[in-house]
N, C-alpha and C positions, 0 to 999 in steps of 0.2 A: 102564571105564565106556562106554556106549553112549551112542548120539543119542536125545535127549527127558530126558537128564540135567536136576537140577534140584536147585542145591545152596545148602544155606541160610544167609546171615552170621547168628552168632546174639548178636544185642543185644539181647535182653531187648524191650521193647515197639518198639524201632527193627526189630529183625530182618527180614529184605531176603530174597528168595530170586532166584535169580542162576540161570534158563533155557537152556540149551544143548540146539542142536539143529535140524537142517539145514531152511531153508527157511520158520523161524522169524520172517524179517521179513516174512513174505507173509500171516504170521498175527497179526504185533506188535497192528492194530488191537485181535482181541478180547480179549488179553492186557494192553494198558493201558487200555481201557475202563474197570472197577472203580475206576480212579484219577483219570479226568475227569468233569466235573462239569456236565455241556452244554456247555462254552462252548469257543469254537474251543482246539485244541491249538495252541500254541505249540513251534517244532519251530528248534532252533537247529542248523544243520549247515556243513561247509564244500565249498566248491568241487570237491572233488576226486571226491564222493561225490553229485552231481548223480542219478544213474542210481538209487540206492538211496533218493533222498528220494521218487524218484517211485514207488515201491514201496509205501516206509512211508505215503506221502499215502492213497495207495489203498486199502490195508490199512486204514486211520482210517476210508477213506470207508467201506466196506464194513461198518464195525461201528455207522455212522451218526454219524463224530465230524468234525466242519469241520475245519480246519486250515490255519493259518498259518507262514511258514517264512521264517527269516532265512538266506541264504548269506555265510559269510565267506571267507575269503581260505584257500589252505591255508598250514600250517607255522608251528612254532616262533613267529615273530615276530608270530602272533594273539594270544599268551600276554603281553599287553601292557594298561597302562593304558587305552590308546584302544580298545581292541576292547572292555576290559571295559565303559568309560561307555559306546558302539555297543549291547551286548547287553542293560545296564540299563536304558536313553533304549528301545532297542525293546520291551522285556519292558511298560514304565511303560505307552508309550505304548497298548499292548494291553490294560493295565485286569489284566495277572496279580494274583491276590490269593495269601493265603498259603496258602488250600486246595489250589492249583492246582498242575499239575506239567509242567514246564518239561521235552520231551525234547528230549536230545544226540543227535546221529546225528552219530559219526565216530570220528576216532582219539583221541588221549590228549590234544591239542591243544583238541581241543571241549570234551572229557570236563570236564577241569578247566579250564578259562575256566569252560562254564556251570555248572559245578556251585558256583564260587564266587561266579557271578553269582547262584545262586537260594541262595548262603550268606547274602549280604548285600541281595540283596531284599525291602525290607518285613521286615530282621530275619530273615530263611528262608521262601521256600516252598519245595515239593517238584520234587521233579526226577526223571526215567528217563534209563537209559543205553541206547543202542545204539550199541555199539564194533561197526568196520570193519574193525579192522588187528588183528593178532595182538595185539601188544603190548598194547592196551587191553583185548582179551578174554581175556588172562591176567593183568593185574595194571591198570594205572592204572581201569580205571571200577568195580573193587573194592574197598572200602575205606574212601571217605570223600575221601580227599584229593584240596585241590583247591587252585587258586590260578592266578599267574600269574609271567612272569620282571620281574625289574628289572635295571636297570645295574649292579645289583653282583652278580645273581645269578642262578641258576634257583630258581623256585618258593618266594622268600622272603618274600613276600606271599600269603596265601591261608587257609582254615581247613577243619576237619574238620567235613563234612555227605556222612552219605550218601544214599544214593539209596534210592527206594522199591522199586525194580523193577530188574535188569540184565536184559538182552534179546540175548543169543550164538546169533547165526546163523554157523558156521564155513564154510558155502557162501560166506559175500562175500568170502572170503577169497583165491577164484579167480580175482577183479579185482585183486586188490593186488598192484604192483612187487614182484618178488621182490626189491629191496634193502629194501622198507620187511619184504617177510615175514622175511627174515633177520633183520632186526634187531629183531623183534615177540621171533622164535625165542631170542635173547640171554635173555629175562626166562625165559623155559620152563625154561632150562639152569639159570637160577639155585634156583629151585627143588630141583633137584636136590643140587647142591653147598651148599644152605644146610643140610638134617637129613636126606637120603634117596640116600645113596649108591647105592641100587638104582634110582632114579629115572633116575639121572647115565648110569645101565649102558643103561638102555633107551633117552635121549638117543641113545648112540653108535649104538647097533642100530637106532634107527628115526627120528632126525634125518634124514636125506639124502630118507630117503620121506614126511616129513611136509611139507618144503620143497618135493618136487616136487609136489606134489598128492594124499597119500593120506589119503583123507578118514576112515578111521578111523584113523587116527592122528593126524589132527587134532584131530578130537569127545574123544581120550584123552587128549592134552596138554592140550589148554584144560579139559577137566573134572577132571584131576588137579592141575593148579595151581590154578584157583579153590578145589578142596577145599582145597589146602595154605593158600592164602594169606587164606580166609575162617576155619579153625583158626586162623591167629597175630592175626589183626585181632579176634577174638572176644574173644581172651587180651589184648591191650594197644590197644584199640583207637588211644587217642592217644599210642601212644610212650613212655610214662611209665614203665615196666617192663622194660625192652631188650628184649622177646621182638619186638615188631611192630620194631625197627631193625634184626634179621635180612633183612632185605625189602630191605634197602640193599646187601648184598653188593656189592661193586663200582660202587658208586654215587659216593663220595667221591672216588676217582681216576678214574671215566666223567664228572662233573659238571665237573672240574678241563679234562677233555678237551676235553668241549664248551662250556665257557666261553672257553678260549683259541682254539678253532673258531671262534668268534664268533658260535654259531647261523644260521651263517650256510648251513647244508645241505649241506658239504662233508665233515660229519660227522654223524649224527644221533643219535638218543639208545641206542635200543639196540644201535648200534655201539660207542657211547661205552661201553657198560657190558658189552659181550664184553671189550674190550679193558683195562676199569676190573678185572672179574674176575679174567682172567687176571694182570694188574699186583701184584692183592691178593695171588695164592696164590702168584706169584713173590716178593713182598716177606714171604708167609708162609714162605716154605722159606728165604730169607737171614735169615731171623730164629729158622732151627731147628726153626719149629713144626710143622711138615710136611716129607713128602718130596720131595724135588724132582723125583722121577718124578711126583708127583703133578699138580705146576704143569708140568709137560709135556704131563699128560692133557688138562687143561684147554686150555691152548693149542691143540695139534693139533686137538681136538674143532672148536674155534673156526676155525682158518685150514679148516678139513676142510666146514665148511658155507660159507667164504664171508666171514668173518664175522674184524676184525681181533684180533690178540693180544696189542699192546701199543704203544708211542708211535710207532713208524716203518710199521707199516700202519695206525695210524690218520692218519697226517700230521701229526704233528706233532713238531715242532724244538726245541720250547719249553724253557729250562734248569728244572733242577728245582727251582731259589728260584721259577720264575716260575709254575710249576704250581703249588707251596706257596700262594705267595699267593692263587691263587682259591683254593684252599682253606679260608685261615683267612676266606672270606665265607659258608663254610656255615653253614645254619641247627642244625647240631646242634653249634655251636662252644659251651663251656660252659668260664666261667672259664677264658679260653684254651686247652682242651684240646680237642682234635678225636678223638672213638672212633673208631675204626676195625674195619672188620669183618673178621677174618682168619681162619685157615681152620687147625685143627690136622690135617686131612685132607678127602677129598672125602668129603661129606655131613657137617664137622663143623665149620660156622664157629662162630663167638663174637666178642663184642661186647669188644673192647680198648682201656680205658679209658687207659693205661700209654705210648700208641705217643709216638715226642718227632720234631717235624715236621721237626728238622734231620735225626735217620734216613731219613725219607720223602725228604727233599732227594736225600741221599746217594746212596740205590737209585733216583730217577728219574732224577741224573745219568748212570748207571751203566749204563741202560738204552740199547739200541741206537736210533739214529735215522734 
């Protein structure tokens, strides 16, 4: 796919269509025009993406739209109670009503805070996304999902609202830390390894020049994983069906990661889930289901961009009862059983309802540290 991509989530009267294409936020104004309603844009962003509100303001201005704009704190620990009543108390205090729509400018952190702030606003209003980091332009500001973390969890508070509008500009991608684009790059790879084993091939071939800056290979990854992952969110929107819990591939052992991390930035999320990944297809090949050349591929792929493999480049020490335990706080714990997503080869996960958490013990004991 090329730049000016333009791919559609198809929900029926909800249906959203999701813009990709360089230079995009300099145009964002006349592209969310059609969604405000005169009255100043409310624009929730965080700190770290200062340079790019003043962009987006201008663009607004340009199309003759005011705008107002909240900065928050960056990282993980915004995904909190206080930020959320901070985002509501400001959204009230501006008079949002429920025609209105609330835009995110930033990474996956913004995305879902505000997206669950305009869940539970006045019951819903609307909202636009504009993702910054890889990661949120290939997966979290597509979708719906939103929330925030608690004490016992990541993302165990929150609900399904999507956005009217996503807005992929892959130029601001040439301001972002290469550790946060690496770990953006983690969600790309999964893609691959969840139904498209040809996808996984072109990862290897053209990973290293998507990390260093190749802008069409940029504009191809992010428009081929939104098409993939706007496909499965069509098909199960809310999980109900296991097609959308393919989307989690290495999510259960990456979420265990960064829980015992402590969110604390010494690990971040899509590091968490290279290393949650690769842990999956390795606990997939001791379980037979796969080759173990395959949970090799994986790996290498992974340490080969940067990007960790499993508990001892992620840092972590943790026994494997103690990883277990975050685990039984996920939100997809159902009559004490935890599905797990495993992989009977590259491009062919499945949803395993079957797995017994003392085996999980077993294999994260097992694992080097």
């Amino acid at each position: 796919m090329m730049p000016g991509t333009t791919v559609t989530v198809a929900l029926g009267t909800r249906s959203y269509p999701v813009e990709i294409g360089g230079g995009l936020l300099d145009r964002a104004g006349e592209r969310l025009a059609p969604l405000m309603r005169g009255r100043p844009v409310a624009i929730v962003a965080d700190e770290n993406v200062a340079p790019h509100l003043t962009r987006l303001r201008a663009s607004l201005g340009a199309a003759g739209l005011a705008s107002e704009a909240l900065l928050l704190p960056a990282g993980e620990s915004a995904k909190s109670w206080a930020t959320l009543a901070r985002v509501c108390d400001w959204l009230l205090a501006r008079g949002v009503e429920r025609g209105d729509h609330v835009v995110a400018l930033g990474g996956g952190v913004i995305g879902d805070l505000v997206g669950f702030a305009c869940a539970v606003l006045k019951r819903g209003c609307g909202f636009a996304q504009v993702p910054t980091t890889l990661l949120a332009q290939v997966d979290s500001s597509v979708g719906g999902k939103t929330g925030i973390n608690t004490a016992a969890g990541k993302n165990l508070v929150g609900a399904f609202h999507q956005p009217a509008l996503v807005l992929i500009d892959p130029d601001v991608l040439d301001t972002l830390p290469p550790r946060e684009l690496a770990a953006g790059y983690a969600e790309v790879v999964k893609y691959g390894l969840i139904d498209d084993a040809d996808f996984f091939a072109w990862c290897e071939a053209k990973g290293a020049a998507l990390l260093a800056g190749d802008a069409g290979a940029r504009v191809q990854a992010i428009a081929h994983s939104v098409a993939a992952k706007a496909r499965i969110v069509a098909a199960d929107e809310h999980e109900t069906n296991g097609t959308r819990a393919l989307l989690n591939l290495g999510h259960t052992f990456g979420h265990a990661l960064e829980a015992e991390a402590g969110f604390d930035g010494s690990l971040i999320h899509g590091e968490a889930v290279a290393a949650g990944i690769a842990l999956a297809f390795r606990f997939s090949a001791a379980r037979g289901l796969c080759a173990a050349d395959d949970a090799t591929r994986v790996a290498t792929h992974f340490r080969a961009v940067g990007l960790p493999d499993g508990l001892a480049a992620a840092g972590i020490r943790a026994s494997g009862a103690t990883l277990v335990e975050h685990m039984r706080h996920d939100k997809k714990m159902a009559a004490g059983t935890l599905p797990f997503l495993l992989a009977r080869g590259i491009g062919r996960s499945y949803l395993d309802r079957s797995v017994d958490l003392a085996d999980v013990e077993r294999f994260l004991d097992g694992e080097p540290r």
